[in-house]
C-alpha positions in Angstrom: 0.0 0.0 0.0 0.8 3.3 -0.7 0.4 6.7 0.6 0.0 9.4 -1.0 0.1 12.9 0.2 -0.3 16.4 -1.5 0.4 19.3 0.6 -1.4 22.3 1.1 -3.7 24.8 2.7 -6.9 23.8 3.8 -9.9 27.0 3.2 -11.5 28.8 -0.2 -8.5 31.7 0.5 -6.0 29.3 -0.8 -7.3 27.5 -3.3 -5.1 27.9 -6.5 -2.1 30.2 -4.5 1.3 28.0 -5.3 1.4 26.7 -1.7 -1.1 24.3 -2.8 0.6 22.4 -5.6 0.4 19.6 -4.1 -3.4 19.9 -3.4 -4.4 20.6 -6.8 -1.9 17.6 -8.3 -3.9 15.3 -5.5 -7.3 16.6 -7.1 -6.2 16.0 -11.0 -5.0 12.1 -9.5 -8.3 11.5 -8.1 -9.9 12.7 -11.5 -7.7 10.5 -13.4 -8.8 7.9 -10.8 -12.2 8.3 -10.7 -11.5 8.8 -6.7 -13.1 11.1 -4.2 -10.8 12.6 -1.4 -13.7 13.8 1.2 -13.3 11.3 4.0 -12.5 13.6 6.9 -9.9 11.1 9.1 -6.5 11.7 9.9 -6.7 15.6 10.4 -7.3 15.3 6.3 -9.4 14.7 3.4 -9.0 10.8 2.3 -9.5 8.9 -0.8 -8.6 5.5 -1.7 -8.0 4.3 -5.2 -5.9 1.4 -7.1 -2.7 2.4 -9.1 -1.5 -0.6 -11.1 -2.9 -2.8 -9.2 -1.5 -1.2 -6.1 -3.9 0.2 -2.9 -3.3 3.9 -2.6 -4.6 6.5 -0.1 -4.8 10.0 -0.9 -4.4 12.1 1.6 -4.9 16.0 1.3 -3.7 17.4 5.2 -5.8 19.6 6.9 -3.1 21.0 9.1 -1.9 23.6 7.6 1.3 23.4 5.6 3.6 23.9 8.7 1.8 21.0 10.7 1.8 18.6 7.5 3.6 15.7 9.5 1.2 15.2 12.1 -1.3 14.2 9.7 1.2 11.7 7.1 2.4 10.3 10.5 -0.9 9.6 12.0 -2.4 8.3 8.7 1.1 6.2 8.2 0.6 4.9 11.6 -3.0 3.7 10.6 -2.2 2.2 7.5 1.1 0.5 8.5 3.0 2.2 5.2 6.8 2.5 6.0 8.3 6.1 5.0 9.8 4.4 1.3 6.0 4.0 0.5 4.6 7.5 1.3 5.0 9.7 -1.6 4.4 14.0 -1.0 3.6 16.1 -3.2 4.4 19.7 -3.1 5.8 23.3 -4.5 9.3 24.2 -4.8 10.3 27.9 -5.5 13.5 27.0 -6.4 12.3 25.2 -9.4 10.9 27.4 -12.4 7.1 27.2 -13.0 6.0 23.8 -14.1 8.9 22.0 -13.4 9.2 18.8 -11.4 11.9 17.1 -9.9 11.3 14.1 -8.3 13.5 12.3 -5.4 13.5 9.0 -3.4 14.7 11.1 -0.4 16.4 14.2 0.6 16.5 17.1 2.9 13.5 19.9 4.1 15.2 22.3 1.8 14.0 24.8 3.8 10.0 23.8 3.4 8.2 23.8 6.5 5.9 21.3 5.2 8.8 18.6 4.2 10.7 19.8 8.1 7.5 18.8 10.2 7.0 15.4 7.9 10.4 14.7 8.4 9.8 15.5 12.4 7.1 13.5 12.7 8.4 10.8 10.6 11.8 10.9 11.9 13.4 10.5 8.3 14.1 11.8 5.0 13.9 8.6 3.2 10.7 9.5 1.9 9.9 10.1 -2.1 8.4 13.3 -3.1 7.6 15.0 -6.0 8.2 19.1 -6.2 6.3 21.2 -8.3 8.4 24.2 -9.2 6.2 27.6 -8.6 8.9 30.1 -9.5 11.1 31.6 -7.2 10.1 34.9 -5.5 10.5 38.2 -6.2 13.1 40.4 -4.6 12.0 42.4 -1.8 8.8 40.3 -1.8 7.6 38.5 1.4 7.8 34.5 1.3 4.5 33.9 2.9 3.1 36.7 0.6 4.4 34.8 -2.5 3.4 30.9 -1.7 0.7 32.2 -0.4 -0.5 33.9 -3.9 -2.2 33.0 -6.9 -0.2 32.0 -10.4 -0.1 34.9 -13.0 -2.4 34.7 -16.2 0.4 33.6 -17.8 1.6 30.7 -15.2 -1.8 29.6 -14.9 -1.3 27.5 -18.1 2.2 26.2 -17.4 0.7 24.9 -14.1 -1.8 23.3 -15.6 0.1 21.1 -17.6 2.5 20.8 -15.0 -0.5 19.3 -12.6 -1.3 16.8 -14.9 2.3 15.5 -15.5 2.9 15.3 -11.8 -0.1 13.3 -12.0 1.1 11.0 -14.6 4.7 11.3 -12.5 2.7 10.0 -9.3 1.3 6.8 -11.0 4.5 5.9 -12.7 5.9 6.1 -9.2 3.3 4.1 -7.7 3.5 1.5 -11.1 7.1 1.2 -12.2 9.3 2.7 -9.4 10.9 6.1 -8.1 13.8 5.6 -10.3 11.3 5.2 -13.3 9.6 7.9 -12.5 12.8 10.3 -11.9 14.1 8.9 -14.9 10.7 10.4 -17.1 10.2 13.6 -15.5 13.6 15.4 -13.9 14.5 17.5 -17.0 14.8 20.8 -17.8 11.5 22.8 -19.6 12.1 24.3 -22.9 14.6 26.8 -22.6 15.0 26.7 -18.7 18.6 26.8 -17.4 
């Protein structure tokens, strides 16, 4: 079994902003999968669905971002899914827009989200998959930039970017991190 985990933002205010990548890649999944992620059960949304023959949960955290762990952990706990099996989902500003890079581990890289799951976890031998939202701009707040909406002309890039990390998530799930990695770590057109 497999967890699956998009972070986010729970509330109407922060629907869309880029803090919630990983909510709205969760959402285009359970499309794809014909699942529904409205169980309310592990301070988050739930959904199960098959991937490949695989069991999956998907599991949107209603913690907040910066509480993200206690959720996965409690849900982990629950399920009996060892760290290697739970797969998050979330935004990176140091990637451009619509960019993914995917991992089999690694550090917090300085997002709260990622720190509390590794907290509560205690490890970073967990997969992920980052969405790259653009990197903020100078003299601009953090918070106020994750916590904004895409541009007009980002909107589009996301949206194609959603559905690949999607696609990236089932791969995953189907034919391995490495697979996965393998597919989906490259450079955009005419990205450094």
């Amino acid at each position: 079994m497999f967890l699956i985990a998009g972070l986010g933002n729970p509330g109407k205010e922060y629907e869309n902003t880029r803090h919630n990548a990983g909510f709205m890649v969760l959402d285009a999944l359970a499309d794809k999968l014909g699942a529904d992620i409205s169980e309310k059960k592990h301070k988050a949304l739930c959904g199960r669905a098959v991937i490949g023959g695989q069991k999956v949960i998907l599991l949107k955290p209603q913690t907040y971002m910066n509480s993200s762990g206690e959720s996965i952990r409690a849900a982990a706990d629950y399920y009996k899914v060892d760290p290697e099996d739970i797969l998050v989902v979330y935004d990176d500003i140091s990637l451009a827009p619509g960019q993914l890079r995917i991992r089999a581990k690694g550090s917090a890289g300085g997002h709260n989200g990622i720190k509390s799951i590794i907290a509560h976890l205690g490890t970073q031998e967990f997969p992920r998959v980052r969405v790259g939202v653009g990197e903020k701009p100078p003299r601009m707040d953090l918070a106020d930039y994750v916590l904004g909406h895409f541009s007009q002309g980002e909107r589009k890039i996301m949206e194609d970017a959603v559905k690949e990390a999607a696609d990236a998530v089932m791969e995953a799930v189907e034919e391995g991190i490495d697979h996965a990695m393998n597919s989906h770590n490259r450079k955009k057109d005419g990205q450094a």
